[in-house]
Backbone as numpy.savetxt, mean C-alpha at the origin, in Angstrom:
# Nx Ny Nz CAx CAy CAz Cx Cy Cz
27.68 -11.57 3.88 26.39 -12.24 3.99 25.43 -11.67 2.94
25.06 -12.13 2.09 23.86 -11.78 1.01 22.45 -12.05 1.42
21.48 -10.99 1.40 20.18 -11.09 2.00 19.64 -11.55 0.56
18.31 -12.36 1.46 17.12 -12.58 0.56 16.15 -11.56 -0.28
16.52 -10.25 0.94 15.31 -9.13 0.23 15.71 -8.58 -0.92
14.85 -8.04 -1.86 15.29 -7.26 -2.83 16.11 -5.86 -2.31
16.71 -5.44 -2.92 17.34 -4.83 -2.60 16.33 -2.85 -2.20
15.72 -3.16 -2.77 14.38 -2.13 -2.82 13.18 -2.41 -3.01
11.86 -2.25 -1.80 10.95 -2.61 -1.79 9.87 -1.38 -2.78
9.34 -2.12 -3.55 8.32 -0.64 -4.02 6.78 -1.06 -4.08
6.79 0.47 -3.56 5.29 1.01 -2.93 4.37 1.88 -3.69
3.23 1.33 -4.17 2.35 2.26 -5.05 1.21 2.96 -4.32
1.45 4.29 -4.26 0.85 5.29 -3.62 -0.32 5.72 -4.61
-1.62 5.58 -3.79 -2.65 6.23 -4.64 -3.43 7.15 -3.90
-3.43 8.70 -4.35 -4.56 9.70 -3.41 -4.77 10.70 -5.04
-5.87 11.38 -4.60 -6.32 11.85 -5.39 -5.76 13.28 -5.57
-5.27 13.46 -4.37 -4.28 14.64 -4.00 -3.08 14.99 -3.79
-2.39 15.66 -5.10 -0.88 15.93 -5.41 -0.07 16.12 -4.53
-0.18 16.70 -3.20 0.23 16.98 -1.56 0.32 16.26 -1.00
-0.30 15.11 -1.14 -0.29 13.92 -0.20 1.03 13.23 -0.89
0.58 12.77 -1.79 1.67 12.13 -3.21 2.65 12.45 -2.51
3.11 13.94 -3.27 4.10 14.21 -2.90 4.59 13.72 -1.63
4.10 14.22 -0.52 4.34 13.70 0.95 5.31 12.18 1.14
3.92 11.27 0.58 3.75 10.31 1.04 5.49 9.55 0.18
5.80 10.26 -1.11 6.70 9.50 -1.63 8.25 10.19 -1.81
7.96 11.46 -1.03 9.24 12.00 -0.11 9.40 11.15 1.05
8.57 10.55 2.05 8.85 10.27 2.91 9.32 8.34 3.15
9.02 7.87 1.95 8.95 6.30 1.59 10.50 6.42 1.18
11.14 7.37 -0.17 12.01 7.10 -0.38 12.85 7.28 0.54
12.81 7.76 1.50 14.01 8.35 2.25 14.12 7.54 3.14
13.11 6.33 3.06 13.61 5.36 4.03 13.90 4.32 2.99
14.18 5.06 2.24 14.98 3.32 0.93 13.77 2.64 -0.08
12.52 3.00 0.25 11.41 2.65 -0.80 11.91 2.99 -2.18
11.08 2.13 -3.35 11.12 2.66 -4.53 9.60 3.46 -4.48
9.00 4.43 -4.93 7.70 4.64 -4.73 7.25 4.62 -6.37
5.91 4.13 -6.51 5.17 4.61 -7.97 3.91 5.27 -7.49
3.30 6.71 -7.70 2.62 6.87 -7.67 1.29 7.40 -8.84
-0.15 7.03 -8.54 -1.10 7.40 -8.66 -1.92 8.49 -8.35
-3.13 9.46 -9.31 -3.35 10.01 -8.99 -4.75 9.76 -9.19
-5.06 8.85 -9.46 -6.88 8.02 -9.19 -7.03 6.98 -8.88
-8.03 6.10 -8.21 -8.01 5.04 -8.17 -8.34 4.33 -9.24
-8.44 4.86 -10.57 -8.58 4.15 -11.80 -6.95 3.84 -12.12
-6.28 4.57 -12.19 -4.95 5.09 -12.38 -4.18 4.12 -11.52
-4.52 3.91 -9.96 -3.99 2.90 -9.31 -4.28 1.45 -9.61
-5.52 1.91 -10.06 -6.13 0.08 -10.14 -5.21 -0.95 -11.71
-4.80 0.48 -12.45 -4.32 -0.13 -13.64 -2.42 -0.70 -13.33
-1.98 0.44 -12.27 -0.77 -0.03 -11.95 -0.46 -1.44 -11.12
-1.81 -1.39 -10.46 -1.71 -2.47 -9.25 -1.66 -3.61 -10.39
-2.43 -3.43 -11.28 -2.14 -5.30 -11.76 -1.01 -5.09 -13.26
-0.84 -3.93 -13.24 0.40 -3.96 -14.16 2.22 -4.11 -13.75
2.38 -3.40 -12.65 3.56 -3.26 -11.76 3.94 -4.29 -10.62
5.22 -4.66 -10.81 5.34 -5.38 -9.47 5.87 -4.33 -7.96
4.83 -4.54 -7.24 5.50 -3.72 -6.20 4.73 -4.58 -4.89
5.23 -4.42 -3.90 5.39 -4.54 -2.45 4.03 -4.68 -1.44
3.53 -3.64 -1.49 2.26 -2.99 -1.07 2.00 -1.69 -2.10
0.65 -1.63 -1.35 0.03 -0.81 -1.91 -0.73 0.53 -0.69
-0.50 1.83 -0.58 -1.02 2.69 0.04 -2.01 3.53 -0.42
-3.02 3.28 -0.19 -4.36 4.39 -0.87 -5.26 4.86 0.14
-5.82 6.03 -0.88 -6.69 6.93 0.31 -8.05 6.36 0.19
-9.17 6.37 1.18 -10.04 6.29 1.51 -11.06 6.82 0.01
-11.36 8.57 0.36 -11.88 9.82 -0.14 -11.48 10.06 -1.49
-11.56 9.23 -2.47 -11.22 9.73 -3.77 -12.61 9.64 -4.79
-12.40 10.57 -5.97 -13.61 10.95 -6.62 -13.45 9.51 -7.56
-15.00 8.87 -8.22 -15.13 7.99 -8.64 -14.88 6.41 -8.54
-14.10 6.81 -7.70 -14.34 4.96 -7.17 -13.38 5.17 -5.29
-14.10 5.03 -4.21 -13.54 5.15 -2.91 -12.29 4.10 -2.68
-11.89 4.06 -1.69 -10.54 3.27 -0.96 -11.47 1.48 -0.62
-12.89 1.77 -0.37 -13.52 0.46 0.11 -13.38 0.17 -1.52
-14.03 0.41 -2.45 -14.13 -0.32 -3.70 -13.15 -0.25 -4.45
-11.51 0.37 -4.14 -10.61 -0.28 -5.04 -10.04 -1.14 -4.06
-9.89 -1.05 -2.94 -9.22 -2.96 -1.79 -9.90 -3.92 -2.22
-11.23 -3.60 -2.60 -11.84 -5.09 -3.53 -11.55 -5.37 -4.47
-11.23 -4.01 -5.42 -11.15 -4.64 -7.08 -9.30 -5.11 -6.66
-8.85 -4.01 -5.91 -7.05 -4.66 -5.84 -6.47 -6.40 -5.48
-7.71 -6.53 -4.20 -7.58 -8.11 -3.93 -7.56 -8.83 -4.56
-9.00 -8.86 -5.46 -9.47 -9.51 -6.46 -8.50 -10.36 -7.57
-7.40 -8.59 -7.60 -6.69 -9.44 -8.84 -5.35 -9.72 -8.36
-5.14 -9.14 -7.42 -3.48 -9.52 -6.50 -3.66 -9.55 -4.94
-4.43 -11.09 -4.58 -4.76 -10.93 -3.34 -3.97 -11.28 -2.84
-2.38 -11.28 -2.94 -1.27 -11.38 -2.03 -0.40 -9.68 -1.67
-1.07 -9.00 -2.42 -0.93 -7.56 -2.22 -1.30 -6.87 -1.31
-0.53 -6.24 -0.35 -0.58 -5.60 0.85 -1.23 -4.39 1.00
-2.40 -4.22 1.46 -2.95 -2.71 1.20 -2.77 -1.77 2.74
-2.61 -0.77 2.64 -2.80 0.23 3.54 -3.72 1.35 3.17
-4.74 1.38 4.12 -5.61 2.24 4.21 -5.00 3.33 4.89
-5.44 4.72 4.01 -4.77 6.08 4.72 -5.76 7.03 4.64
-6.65 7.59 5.36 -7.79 8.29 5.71 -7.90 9.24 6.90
-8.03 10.90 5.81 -8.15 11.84 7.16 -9.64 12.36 7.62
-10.14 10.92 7.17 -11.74 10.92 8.10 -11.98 9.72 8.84
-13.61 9.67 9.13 -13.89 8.38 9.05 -13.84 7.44 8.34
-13.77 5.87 8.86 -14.06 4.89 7.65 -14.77 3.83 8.22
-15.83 3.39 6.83 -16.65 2.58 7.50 -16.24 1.18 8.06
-16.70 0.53 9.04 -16.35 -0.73 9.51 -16.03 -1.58 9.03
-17.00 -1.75 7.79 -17.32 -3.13 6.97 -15.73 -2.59 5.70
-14.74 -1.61 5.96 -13.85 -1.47 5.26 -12.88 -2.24 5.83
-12.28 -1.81 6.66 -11.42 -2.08 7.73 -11.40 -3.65 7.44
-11.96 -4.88 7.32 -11.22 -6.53 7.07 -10.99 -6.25 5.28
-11.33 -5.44 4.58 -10.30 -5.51 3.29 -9.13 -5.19 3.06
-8.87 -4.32 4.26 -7.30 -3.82 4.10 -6.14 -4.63 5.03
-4.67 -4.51 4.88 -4.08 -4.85 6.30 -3.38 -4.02 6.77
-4.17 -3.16 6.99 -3.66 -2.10 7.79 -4.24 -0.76 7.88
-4.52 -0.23 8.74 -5.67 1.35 8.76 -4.58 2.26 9.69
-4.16 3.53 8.84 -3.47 4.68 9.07 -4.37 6.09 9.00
-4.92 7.25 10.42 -4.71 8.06 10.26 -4.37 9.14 9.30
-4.66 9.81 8.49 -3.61 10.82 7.86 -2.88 11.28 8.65
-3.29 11.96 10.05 -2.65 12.94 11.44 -1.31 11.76 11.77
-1.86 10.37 11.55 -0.43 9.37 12.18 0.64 9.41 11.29
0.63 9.51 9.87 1.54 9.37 8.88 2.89 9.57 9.15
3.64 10.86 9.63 4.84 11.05 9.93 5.50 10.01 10.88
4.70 9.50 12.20 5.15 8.49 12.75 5.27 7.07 12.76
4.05 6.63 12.17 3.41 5.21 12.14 4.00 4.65 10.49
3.95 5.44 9.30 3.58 4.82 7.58 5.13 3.99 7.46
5.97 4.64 7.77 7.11 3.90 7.80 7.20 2.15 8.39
6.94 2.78 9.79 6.90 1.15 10.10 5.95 0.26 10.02
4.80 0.91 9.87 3.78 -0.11 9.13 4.05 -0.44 7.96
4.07 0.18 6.71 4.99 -0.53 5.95 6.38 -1.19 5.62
6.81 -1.06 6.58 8.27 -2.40 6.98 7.59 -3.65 7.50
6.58 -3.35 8.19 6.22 -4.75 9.39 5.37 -5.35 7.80
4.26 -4.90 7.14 3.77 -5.48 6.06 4.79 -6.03 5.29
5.44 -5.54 4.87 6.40 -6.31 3.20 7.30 -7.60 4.30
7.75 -7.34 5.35 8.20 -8.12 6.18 7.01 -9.32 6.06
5.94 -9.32 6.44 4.96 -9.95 6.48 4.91 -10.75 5.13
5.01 -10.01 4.14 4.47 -10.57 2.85 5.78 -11.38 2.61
6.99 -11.27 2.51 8.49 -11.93 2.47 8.07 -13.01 3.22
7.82 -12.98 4.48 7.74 -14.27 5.12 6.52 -15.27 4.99
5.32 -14.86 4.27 4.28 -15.62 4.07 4.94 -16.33 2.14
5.90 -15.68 1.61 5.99 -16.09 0.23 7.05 -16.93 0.95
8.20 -16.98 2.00 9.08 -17.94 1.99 8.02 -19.06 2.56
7.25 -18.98 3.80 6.69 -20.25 4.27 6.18 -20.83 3.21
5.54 -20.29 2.08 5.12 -21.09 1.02 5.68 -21.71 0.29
6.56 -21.31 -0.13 8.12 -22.14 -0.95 8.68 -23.43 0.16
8.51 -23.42 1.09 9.39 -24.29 2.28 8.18 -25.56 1.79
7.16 -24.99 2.46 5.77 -25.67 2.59 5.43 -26.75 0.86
5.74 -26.20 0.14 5.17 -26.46 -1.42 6.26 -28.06 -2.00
């Protein structure tokens, strides 16, 4: 039986912090992710519309441009691009409808995995209904 999915989904990780990175793209590949990561949201913002990948995971708390103002500039230019918000603080309200999806830092080990399966799942099936539909 030959599947539809690519054979590897990839995920562009953006935090401002090398620990997280690391973390975040030890723990993606080992569930079969391809990961690309970032280490600014300038840095992410240039991959997001240069790279094809899957979703997108970024932090909140980064210096020079926050997690609320790159989900806008990211939409903007790939608004079929899946974002996950990952924040080990608060975040403001009016953030939360730019993203699809809001992660904890403290949840990461349990939750990032399958939230990002249920997203790219999501995004696969909104690009097939569109092809059926078209």
């Amino acid at each position: 039986m030959t599947s539809t999915f690519p054979s590897k989904r990839t995920i562009l990780c953006i935090d401002d912090d090398d620990a997280i990175l690391f973390y975040e793209k030890a723990l993606l590949e080992r569930s079969g992710y391809a990961v690309i990561t970032a280490a600014s949201a300038q840095q992410g913002l240039r991959l997001a519309t240069m790279c094809k990948c899957d979703a997108v995971l970024l932090d909140y708390e980064m210096p020079g441009m926050n997690g609320h103002e790159l989900a806008i500039e990211i939409k903007r230019v790939r608004p079929e691009l899946m974002i996950v918000l990952f924040s080990g603080g608060d975040v403001p309200a009016c953030t939360l409808p730019l993203v699809d999806a809001f992660l904890p830092k403290l949840e990461a080990s349990r939750q990032l995995v399958p939230v990002i399966a249920a997203l790219c799942r999501k995004a696969h099936d909104t690009k097939a209904d569109s092809k059926i539909s078209a």
